[in-house]
N, C-alpha and C positions, 0 to 999 in steps of 0.2 A: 422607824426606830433608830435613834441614835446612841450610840453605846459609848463610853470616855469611861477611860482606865488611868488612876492616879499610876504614879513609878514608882515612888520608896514605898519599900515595905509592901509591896502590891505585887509588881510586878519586876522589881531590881531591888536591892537589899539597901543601898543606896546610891545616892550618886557619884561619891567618890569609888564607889566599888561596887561596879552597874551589871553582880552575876544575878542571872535570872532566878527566880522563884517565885513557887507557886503554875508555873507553866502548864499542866495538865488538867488543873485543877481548872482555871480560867480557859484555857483553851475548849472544855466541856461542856462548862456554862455559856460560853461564845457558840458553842455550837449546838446547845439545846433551843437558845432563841434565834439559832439561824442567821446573827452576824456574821457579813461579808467584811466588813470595812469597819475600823476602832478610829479612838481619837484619842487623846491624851489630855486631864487636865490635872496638872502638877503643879506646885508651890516647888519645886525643886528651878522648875524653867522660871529665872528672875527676868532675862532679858536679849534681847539679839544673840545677843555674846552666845548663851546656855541655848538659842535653838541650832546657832553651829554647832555646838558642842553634842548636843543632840541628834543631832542631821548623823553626824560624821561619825558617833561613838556607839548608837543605841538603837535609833530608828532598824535600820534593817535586822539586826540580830532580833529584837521584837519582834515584827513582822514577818520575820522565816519561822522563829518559832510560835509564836500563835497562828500563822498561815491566815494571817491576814494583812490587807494596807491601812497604812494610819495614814489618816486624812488632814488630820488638824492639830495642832498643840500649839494654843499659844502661851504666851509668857505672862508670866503675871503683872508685869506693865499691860500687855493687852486686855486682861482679865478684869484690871482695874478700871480700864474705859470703859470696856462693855458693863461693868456696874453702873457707873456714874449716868450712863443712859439711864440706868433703871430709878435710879434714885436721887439724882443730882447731889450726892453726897462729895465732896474732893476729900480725896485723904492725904495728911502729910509724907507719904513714904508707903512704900510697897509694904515694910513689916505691918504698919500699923493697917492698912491694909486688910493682910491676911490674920492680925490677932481679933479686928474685930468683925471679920465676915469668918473666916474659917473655910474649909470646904463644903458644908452643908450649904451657906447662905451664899456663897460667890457662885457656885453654881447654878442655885436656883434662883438668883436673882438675874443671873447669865440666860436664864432657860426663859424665863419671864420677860425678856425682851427679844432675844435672838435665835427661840427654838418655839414661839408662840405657834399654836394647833399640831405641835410635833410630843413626842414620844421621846424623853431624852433618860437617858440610865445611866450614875457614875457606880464603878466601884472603886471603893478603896479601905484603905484599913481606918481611918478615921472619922468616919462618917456612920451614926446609927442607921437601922433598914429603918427606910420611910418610901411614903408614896401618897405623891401629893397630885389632885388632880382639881382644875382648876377651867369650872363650866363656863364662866365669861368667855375666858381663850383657847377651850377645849386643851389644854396643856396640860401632859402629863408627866412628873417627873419623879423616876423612882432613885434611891440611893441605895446600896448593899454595900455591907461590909464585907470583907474577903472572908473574915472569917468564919461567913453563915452561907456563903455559898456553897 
C-alpha cells in the first residue's frame, strides 16, 4: 500500500505559512493502516524550484512529526507527464492542467499507469471518499478526505 498526503489545508495550513496541522489526527490514521513510508501529492509543488523549497523548508519538519520518511513528491510539471502517459491529452499550462483534472482525476489517472496491481491511498481535504477498484489491473485506489478521517 501506498499512502500520498496533499500539504495545504491537509497537513500545512499553506504554503506561504507551512505550520503543521491536523498532525495527531493523520499520524493515527497512518498508523492504524501500519504506514512506514508517506509520499506527497500537492498542487502547491508547481516545479523544481517548489521541491527545493520543499526539500529545504518542510520535508523534515513533516517527517519528524508524523514519524515517518516521505518517499516521493513530485511537481505538477511531473504529475502532468505522468497523465499524459495515461491519456495522451497535452495541456496548455500546469493551471489548465489542474482545473481540468483536479486531485481526484490526476491521481487516479497517475495510479492507473504508475501504481498498476498496487494499493494506492491520497488524503486530502479536496477530494470526496472514493474507492475505486479496477479487475483488468487488480488496481486499487482509495481517496479520503481529512475530514472523515
Amino acid at each position: 500500500m501506498k499512502v500520498w498526503l496533499d500539504l495545504e489545508e491537509t497537513i500545512i495550513n499553506n504554503w506561504d505559512d507551512g505550520r503543521l496541522m491536523n498532525v495527531r489526527k493523520i499520524r493515527k490514521w497512518l498508523d492504524v493502516l501500519e504506514v512506514t513510508e508517506i509520499n506527497i501529492w500537492s498542487f502547491a509543488i508547481w516545479h523544481d524550484k517548489d521541491i527545493k523549497t520543499f526539500e529545504w523548508m518542510m520535508k523534515e519538519m513533516i517527517e519528524d512529526a508524523l514519524q515517518r520518511r516521505i518517499v516521493d513528491y513530485p511537481s505538477v510539471e511531473a504529475m502532468r507527464a505522468y497523465v499524459y502517459e495515461y491519456e495522451r491529452i497535452s495541456y496548455d499550462s500546469q493551471s489548465e492542467f489542474m482545473t481540468l483534472n483536479g486531485k481526484r482525476w490526476s491521481f487516479m489517472k497517475y495510479c492507473m499507469v504508475h501504481q498498476i496491481g498496487q494499493h494506492s491511498i491520497l488524503l486530502d481535504d479536496a477530494v470526496p471518499n472514493l474507492d475505486i477498484y479496477d479487475r483488468k489491473t487488480k488496481t486499487n485506489i482509495q481517496l479520503f478526505n481529512i475530514v472523515d478521517i
